[in-house]
py3Dmol code that shows the C-alpha trace and the ligand (Angstrom):
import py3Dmol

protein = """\
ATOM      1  CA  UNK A   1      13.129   7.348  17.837  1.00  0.00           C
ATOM      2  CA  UNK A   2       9.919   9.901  17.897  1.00  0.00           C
ATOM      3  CA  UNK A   3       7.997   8.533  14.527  1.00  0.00           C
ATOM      4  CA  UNK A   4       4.636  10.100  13.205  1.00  0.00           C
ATOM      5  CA  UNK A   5       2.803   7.938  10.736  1.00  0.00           C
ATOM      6  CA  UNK A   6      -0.302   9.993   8.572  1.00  0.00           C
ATOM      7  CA  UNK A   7      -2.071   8.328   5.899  1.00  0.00           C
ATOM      8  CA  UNK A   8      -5.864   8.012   5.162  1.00  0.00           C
ATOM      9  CA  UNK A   9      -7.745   5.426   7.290  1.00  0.00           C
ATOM     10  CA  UNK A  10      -6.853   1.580   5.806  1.00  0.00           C
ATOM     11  CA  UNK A  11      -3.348   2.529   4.042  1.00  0.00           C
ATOM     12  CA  UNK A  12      -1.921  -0.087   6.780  1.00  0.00           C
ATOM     13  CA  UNK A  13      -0.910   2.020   9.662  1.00  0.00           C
ATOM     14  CA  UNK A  14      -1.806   0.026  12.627  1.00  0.00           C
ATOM     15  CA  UNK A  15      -0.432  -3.051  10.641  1.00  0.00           C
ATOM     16  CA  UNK A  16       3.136  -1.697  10.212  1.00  0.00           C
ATOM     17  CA  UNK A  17       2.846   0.027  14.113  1.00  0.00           C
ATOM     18  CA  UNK A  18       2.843  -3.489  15.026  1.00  0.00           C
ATOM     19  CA  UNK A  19       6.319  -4.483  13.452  1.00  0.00           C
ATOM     20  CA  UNK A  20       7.560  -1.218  13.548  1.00  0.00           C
ATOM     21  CA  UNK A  21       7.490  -1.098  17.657  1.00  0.00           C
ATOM     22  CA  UNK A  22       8.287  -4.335  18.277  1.00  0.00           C
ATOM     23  CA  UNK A  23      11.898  -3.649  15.585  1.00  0.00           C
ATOM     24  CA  UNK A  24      12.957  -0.457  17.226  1.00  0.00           C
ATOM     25  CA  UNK A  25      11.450  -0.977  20.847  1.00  0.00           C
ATOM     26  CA  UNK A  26       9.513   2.035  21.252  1.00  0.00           C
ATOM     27  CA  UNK A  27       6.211   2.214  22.191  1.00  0.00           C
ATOM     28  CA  UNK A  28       2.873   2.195  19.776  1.00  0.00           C
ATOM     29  CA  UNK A  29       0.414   5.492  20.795  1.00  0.00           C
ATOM     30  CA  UNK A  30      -2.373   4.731  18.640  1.00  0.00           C
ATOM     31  CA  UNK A  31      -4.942   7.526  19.343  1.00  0.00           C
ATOM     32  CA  UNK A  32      -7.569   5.205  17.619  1.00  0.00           C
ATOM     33  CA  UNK A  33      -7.058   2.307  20.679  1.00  0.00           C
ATOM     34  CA  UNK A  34      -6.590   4.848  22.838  1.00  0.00           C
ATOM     35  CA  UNK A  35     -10.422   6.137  21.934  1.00  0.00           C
ATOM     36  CA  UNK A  36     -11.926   2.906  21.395  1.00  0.00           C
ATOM     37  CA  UNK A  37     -10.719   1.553  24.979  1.00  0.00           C
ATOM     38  CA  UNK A  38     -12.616   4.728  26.534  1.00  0.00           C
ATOM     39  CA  UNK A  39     -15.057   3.655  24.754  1.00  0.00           C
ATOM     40  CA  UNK A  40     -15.261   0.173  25.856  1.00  0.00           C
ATOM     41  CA  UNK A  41     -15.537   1.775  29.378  1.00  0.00           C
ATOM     42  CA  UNK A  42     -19.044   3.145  29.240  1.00  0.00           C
ATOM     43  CA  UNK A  43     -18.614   6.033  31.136  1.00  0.00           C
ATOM     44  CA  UNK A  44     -19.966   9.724  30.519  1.00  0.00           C
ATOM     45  CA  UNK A  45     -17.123  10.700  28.096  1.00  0.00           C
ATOM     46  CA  UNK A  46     -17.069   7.649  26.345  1.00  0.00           C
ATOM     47  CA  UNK A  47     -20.760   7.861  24.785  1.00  0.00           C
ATOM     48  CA  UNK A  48     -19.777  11.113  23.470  1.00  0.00           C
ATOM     49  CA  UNK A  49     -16.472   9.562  21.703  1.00  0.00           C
ATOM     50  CA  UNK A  50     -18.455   6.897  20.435  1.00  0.00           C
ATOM     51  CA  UNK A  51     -20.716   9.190  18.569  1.00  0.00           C
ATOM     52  CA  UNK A  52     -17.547  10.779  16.777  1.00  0.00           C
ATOM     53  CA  UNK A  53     -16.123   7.608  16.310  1.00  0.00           C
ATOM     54  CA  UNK A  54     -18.786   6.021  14.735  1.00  0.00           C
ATOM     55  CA  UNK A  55     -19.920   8.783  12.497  1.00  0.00           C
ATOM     56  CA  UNK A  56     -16.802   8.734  10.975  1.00  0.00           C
ATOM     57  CA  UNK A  57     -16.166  12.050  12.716  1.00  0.00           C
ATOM     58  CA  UNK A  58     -12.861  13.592  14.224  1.00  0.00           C
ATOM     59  CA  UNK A  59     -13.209  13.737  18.671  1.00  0.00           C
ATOM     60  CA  UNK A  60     -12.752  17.611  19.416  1.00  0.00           C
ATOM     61  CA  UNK A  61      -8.835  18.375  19.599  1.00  0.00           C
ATOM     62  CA  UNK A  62      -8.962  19.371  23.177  1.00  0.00           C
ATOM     63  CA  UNK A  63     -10.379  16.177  24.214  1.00  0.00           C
ATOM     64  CA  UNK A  64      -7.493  14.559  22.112  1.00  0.00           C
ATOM     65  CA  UNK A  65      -4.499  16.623  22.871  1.00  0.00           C
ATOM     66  CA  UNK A  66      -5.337  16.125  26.344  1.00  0.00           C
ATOM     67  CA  UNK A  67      -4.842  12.547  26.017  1.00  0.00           C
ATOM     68  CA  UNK A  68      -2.077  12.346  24.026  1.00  0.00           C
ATOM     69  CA  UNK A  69      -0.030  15.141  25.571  1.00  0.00           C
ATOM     70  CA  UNK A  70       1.348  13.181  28.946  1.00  0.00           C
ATOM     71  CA  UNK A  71       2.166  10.084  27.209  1.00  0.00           C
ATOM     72  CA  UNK A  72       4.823  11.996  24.660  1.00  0.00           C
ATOM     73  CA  UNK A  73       6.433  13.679  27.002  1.00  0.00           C
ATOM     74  CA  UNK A  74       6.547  10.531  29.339  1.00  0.00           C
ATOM     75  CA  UNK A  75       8.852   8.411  27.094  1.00  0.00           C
ATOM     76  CA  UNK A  76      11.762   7.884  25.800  1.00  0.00           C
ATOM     77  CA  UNK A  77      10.654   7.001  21.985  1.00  0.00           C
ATOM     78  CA  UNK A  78       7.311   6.780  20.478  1.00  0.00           C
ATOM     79  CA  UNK A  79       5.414   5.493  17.074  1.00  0.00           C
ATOM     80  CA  UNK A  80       2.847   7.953  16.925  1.00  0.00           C
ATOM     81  CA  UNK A  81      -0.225   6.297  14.846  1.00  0.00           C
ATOM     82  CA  UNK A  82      -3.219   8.201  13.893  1.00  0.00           C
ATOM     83  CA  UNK A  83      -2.397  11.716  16.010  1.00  0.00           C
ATOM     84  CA  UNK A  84      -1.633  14.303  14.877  1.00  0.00           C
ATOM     85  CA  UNK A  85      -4.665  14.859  12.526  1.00  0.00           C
ATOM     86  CA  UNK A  86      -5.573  18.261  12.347  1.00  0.00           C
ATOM     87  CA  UNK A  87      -3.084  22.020  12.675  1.00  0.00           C
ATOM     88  CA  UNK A  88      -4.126  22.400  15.640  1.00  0.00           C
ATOM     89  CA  UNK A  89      -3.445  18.597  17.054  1.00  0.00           C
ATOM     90  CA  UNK A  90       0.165  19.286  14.861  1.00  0.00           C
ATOM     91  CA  UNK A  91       0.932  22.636  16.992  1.00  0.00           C
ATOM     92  CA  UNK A  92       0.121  21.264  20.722  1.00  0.00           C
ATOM     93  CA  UNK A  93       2.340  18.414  19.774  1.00  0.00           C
ATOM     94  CA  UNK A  94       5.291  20.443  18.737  1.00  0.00           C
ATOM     95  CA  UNK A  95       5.059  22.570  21.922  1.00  0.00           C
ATOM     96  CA  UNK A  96       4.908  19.494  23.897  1.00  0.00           C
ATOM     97  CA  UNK A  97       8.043  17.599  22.444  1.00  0.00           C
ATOM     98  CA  UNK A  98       9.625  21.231  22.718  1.00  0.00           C
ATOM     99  CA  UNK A  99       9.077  21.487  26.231  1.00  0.00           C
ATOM    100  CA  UNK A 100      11.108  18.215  26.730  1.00  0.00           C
ATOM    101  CA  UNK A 101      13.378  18.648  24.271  1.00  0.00           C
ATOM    102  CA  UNK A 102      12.843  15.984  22.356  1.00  0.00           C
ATOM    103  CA  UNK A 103      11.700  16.600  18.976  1.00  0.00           C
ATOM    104  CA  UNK A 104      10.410  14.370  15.799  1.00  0.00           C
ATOM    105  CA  UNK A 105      13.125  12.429  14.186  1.00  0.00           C
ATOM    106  CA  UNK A 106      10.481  11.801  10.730  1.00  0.00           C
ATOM    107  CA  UNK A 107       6.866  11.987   9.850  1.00  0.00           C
ATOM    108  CA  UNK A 108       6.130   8.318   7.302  1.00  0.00           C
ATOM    109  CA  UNK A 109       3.414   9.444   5.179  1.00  0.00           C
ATOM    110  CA  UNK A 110       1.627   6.057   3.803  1.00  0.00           C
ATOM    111  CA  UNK A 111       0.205   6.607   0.272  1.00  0.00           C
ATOM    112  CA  UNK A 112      -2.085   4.107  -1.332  1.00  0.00           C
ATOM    113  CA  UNK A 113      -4.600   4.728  -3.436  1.00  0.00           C
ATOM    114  CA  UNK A 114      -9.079   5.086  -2.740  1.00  0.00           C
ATOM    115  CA  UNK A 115     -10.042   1.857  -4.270  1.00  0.00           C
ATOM    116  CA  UNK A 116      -7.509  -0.318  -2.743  1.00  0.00           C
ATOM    117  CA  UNK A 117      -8.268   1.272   0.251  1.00  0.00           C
ATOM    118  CA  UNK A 118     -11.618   0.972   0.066  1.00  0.00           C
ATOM    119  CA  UNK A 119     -11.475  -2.991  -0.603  1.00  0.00           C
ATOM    120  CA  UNK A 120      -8.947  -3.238   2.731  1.00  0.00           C
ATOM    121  CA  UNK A 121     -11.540  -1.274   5.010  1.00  0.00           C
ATOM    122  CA  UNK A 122     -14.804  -3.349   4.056  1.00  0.00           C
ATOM    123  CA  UNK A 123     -12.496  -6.631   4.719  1.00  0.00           C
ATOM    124  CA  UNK A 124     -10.592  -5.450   7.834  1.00  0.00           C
ATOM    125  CA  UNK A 125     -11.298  -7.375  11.189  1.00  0.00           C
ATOM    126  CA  UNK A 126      -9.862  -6.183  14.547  1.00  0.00           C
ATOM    127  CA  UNK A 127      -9.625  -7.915  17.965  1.00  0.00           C
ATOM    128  CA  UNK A 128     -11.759  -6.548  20.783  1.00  0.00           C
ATOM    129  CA  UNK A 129      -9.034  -6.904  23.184  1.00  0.00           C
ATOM    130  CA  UNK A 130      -5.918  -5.796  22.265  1.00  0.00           C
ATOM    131  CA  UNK A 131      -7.132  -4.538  18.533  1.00  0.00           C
ATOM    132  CA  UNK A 132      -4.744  -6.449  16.693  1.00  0.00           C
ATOM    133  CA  UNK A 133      -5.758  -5.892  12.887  1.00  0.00           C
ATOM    134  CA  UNK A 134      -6.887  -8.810  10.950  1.00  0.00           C
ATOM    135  CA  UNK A 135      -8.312  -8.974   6.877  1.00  0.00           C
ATOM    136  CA  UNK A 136     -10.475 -11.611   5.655  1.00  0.00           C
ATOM    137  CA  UNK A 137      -8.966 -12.051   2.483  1.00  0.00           C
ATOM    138  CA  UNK A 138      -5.265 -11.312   3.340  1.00  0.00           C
ATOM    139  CA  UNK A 139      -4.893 -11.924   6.818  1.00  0.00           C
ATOM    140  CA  UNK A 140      -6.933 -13.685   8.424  1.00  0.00           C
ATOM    141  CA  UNK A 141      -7.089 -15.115  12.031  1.00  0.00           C
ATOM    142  CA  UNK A 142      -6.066 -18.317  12.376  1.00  0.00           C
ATOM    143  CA  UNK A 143      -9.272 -20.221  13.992  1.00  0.00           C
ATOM    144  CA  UNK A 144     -11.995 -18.082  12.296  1.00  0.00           C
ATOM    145  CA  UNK A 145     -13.278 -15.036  15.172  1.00  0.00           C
ATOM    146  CA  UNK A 146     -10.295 -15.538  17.594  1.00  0.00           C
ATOM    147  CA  UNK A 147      -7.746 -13.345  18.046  1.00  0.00           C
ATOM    148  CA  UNK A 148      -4.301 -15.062  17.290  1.00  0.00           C
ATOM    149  CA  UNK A 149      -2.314 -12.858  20.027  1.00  0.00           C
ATOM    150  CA  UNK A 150      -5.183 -12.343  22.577  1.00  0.00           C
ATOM    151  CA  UNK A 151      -7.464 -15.326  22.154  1.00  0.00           C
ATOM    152  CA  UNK A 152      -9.996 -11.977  22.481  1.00  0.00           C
ATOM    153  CA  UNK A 153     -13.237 -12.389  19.703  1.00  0.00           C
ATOM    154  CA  UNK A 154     -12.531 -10.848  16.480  1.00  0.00           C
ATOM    155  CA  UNK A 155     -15.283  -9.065  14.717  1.00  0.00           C
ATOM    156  CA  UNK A 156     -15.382  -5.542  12.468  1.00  0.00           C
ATOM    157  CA  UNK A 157     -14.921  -2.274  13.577  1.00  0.00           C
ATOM    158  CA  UNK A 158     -18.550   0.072  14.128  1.00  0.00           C
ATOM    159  CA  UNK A 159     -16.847   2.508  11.744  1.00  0.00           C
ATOM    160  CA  UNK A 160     -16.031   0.625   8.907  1.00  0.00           C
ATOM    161  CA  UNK A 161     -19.483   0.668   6.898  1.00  0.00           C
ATOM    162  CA  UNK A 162     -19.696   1.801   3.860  1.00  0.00           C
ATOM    163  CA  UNK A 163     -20.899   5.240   4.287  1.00  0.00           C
ATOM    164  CA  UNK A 164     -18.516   5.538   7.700  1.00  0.00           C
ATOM    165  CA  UNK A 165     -15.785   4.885   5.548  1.00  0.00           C
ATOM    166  CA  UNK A 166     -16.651   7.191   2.737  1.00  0.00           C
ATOM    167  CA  UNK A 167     -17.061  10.120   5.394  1.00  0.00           C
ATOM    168  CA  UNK A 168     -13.517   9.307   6.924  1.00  0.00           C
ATOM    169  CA  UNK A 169     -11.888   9.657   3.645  1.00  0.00           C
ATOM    170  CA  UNK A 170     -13.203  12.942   2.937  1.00  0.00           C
ATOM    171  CA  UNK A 171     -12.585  13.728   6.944  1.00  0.00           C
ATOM    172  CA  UNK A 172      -8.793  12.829   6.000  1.00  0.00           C
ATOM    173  CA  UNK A 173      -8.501  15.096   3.006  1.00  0.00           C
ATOM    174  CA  UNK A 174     -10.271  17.978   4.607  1.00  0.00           C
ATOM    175  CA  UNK A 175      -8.503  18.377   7.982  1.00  0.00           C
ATOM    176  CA  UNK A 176      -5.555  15.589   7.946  1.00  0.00           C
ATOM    177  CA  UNK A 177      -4.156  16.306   4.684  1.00  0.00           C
ATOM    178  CA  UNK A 178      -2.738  19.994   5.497  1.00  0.00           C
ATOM    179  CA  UNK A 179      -0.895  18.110   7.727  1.00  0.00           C
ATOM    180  CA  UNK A 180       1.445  17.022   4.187  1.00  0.00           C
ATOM    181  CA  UNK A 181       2.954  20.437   3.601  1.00  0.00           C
ATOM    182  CA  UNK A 182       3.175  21.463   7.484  1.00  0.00           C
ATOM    183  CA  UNK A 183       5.538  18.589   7.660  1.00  0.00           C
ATOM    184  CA  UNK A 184       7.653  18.844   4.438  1.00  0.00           C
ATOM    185  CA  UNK A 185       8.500  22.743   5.356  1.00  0.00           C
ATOM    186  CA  UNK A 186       9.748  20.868   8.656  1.00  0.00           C
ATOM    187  CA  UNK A 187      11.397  18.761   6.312  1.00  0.00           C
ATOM    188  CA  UNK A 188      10.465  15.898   8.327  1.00  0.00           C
ATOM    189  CA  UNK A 189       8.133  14.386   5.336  1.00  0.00           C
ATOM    190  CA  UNK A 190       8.890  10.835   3.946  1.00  0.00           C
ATOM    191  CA  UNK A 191       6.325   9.276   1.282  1.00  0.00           C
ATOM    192  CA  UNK A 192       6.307   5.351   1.882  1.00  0.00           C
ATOM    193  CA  UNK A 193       4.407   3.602  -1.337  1.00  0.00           C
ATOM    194  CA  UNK A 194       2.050   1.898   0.975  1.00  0.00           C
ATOM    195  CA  UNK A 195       0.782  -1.042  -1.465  1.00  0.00           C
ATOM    196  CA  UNK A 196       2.006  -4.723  -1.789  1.00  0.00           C
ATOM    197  CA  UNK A 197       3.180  -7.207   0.527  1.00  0.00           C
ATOM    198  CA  UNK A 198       3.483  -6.356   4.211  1.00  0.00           C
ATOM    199  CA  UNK A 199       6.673  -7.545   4.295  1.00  0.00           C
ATOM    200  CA  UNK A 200       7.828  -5.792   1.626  1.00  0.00           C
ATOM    201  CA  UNK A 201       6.179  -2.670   2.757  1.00  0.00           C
ATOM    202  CA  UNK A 202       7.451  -2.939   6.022  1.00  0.00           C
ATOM    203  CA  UNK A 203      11.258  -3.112   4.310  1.00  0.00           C
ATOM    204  CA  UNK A 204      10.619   0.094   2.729  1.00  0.00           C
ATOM    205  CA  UNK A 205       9.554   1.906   6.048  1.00  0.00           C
ATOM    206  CA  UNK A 206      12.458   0.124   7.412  1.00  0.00           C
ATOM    207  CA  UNK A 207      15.020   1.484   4.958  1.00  0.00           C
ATOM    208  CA  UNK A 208      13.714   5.060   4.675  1.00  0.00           C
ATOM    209  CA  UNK A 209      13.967   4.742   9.196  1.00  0.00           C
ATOM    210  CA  UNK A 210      18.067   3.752   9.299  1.00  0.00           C
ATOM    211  CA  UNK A 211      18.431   5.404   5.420  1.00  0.00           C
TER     212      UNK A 211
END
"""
ligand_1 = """\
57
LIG
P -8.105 5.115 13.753
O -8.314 3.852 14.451
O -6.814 5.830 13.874
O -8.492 4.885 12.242
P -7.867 5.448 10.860
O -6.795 6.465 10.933
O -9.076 5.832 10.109
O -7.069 4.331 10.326
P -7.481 2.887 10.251
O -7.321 2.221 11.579
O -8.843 2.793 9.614
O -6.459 2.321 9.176
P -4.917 1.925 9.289
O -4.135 2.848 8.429
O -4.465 1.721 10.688
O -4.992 0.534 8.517
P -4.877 -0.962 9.103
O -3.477 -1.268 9.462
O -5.957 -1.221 10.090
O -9.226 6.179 14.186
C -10.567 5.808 14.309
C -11.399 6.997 14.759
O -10.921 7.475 16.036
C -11.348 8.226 13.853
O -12.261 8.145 12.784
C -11.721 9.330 14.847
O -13.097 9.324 15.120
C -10.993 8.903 16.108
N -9.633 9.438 16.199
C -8.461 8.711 16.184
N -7.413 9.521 16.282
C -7.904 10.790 16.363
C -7.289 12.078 16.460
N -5.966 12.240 16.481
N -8.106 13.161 16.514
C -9.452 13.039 16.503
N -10.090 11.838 16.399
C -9.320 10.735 16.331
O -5.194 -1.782 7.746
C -6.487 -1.774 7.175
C -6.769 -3.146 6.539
O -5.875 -3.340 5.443
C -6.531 -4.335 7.490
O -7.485 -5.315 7.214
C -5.121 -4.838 7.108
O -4.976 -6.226 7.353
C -5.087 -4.523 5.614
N -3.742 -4.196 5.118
C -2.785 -3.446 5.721
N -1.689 -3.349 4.928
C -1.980 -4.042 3.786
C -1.263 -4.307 2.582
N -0.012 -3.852 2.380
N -1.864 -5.053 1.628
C -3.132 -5.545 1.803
N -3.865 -5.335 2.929
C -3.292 -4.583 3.906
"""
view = py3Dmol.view(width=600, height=400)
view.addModel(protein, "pdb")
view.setStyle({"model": 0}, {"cartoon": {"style": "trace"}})
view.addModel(ligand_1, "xyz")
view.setStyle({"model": 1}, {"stick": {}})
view.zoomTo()
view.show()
């Protein structure tokens, strides 16, 4: 399976990655851990990411493409989560799955609404090691600050303050939200209501995947 998910930043897509992978055995390219283990690094390009990252800001797509471009062609099935995010991220992926022949089998487009969102982003948690995504209120880490997977120390993300988050939003509908009608000419476009329990959330992803 070759699975994009899009949907503004907190409508759960790193959460459902997580189930989603481990249920149909592919593997999870998040370009956010991707970016935030260069950045743990400290090297010349990471500073610069970091600056993006923290801002709230998009890296440059050549940066990104280059990153990304490799690992799609390099396996058999994919969940891709959080790329693409702009056209032009859109186009170099489509050449790249056309070169191997292997194109998308659906793009999940996660819909939940700016409040809700909101409330999830200013409560989320993530594991410095192996970014597994926590929430205070409704998931929380078993022994407060540890990681329940990892044992790595779980604090929040540099980009989830308030005015971080507010810029990401508007980020989204500026330059990721094209990305809506690109897909559903592809007819590739499925709208997953986002909201409620995980689990049940996760069962409508799953049923909209095997129809
Ligand atoms: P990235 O890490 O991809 O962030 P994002 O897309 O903004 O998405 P989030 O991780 O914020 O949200 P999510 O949808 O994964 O939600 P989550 O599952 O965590 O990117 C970060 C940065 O990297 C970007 O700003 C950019 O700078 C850069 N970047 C990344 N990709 C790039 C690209 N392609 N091009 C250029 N730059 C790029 O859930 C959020 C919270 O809600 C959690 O606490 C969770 O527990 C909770 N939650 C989840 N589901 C539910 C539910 N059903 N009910 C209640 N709570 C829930």
């Amino acid at each position: 399976m070759r699975i994009v998910l899009l949907g503004p930043p907190g409508a759960g897509k790193g959460t459902q990655s997580a189930r989603l992978t481990k249920c149909f055995e592919i593997e999870h390219l998040s370009t956010g851990d991707i970016l935030r283990t260069e950045v743990s690094k400290t090297t010349e390009l990471s500073l610069v990411i970091k600056k993006y990252m923290d801002k709230g800001d998009l890296v440059p797509d050549h940066l990104i493409i280059d990153m990304i471009k490799d690992r799609v062609s390099n396996t058999a099935g994919f969940l891709l989560d959080g790329f693409p995010r702009t056209l032009k991220q859109a186009e170099a992926l489509d050449t790249a799955l056309e070169v191997c022949n292997q194109p998308l089998d659906v793009v999940l487009y996660f819909e939940v609404n700016v409040n809700e969102l909101i409330e999830r982003l200013s409560k989320r948690l993530i594991c410095q090691s192996c970014f597994s995504t926590y929430n205070l209120i409704t998931s929380p880490p078993i022994s407060k600050g540890i990681c329940d997977s990892c044992s790595g120390i779980v604090a929040w993300r540099t980009d989830d303050k308030p005015e971080s988050i507010k810029h990401r939003m508007s980020v989204f509908n500026d330059q990721t939200f094209p990305l809506i009608e690109y897909y559903k000419r592809r007819d590739l476009l499925k709208k997953i209501d986002a909201t409620g329990d995980l689990d049940e959330v996760f069962i409508r992803i799953k049923k909209v995947i095997v129809g």
